[in-house]
N, C-alpha and C positions, 0 to 999 in steps of 0.2 A: 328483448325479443320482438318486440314491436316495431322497433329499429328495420330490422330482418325482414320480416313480413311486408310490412311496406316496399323497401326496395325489391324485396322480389315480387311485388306486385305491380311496382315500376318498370320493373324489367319487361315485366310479362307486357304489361302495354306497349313498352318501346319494340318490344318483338315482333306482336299483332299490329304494332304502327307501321311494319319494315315491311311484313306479307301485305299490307295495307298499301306499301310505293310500290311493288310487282304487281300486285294482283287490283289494278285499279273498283275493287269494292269496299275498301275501307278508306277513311281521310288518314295515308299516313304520317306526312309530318306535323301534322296535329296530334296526333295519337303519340307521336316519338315526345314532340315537347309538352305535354302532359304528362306524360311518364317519366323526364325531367325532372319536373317541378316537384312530381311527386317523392319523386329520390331526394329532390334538395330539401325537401320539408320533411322528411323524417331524419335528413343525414344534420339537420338545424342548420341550413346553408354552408358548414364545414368545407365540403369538397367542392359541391357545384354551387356555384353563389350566383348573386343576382346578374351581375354581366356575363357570367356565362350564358346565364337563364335569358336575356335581354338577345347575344348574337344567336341563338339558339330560334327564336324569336322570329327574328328578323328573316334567317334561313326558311323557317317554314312558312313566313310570307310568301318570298319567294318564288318556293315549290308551288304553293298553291296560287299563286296568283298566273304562276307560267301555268299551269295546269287547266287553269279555267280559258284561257286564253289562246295557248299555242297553236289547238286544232282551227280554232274559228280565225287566228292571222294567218295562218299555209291555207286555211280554202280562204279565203280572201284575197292572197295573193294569185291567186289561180283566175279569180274574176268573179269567185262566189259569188252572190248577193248579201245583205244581212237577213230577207228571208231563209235562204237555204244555210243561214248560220243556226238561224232557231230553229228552222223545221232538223237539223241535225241533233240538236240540243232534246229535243221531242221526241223525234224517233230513234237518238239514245236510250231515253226513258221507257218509253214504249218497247222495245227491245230486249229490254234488261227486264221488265217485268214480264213479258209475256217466255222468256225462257227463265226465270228465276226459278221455279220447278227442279233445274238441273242442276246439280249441286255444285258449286264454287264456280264453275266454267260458264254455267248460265248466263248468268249478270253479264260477265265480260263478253262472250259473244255476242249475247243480245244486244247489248250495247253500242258495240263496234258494226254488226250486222243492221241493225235498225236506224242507226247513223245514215250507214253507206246508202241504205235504198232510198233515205230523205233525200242524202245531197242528190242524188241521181234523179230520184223523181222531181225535186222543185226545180233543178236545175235545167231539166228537160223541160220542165211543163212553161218555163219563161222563155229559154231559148229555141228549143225546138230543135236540137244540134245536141246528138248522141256522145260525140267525143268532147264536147268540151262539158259537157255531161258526167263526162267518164272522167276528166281534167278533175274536175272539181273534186269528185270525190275521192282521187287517188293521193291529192294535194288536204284531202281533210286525213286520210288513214296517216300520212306521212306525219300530218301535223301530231295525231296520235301517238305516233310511235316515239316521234321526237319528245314530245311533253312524258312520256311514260319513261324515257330513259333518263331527261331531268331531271324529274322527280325521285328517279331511285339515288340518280346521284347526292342531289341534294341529302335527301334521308340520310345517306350512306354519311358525309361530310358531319350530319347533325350529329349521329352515332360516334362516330369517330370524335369528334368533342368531345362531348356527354363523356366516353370513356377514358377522354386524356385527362378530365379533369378528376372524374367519380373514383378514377384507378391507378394511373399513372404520376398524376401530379404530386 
């Protein structure tokens, strides 16, 4: 019975790790291979074993490392600054806490919202030039969107493992 409970307490995580690669407020492919690991330690590495647990791993490197990265190389390639990379990283933060009040939508809006007025404000307040202003910040939202749909990918691929080994194999 403990058996049982565990994995469906793995599952539950790799679940809330999956809402976690949509919904940019949780870390989800860290969430998915912790829920892994966890499957594999109650299943006594039987199903999903250590090299799975290893490419699994690796994948959610990955995700996260494109994650932290993607928005800040698209506004870079636009001619960002690496000011207006952190002041974006800032007024994500800022963003996200100052709508966290609103429930699940908050975070992300604020997020994406508090981003966009940094890139546009440092970006204005160096150049002094509206559209490449505007440049910047549409090349940081893109870079967003582009890291948000790796990330699900990725997740997606981690899942689909997880369940060729845990199910199918």
């Amino acid at each position: 019975m403990q058996t049982q409970a565990l994995q469906s307490i793995a599952l539950l995580i790799m679940f809330i790790g999956f809402i976690g690669a949509i919904l940019p407020m949780l870390p989800g492919p860290p969430l998915i291979w912790v829920g892994a690991l966890v499957w594999a330690l109650a299943d006594g590495f039987t199903r999903v074993n250590g090299l799975t647990l290893f490419i699994l791993f690796v994948i959610m490197a990955l995700a996260t490392i494109s994650d932290l990265t993607m928005s800040a190389a698209f506004a870079k390639q636009s001619g960002a600054s690496w000011q207006t990379v952190v002041a974006s990283i800032l007024g994500g933060i800022a963003g996200a806490t100052v709508l966290a009040e609103i429930p699940v939508i908050g975070n992300i809006f604020g997020a994406v919202i508090g981003s966009m007025l940094a890139v546009v404000g440092v970006e204005y307040a160096m150049r002094r030039n509206r559209v490449a202003a505007l440049k910047a910040s549409g090349a940081y939202l893109m870079g967003c969107v582009v890291s948000q749909l790796v990330d699900v990918g990725l997740s997606s691929l981690m899942i689909l493992i997880f369940a060729w080994q845990a199910f199918w194999k």
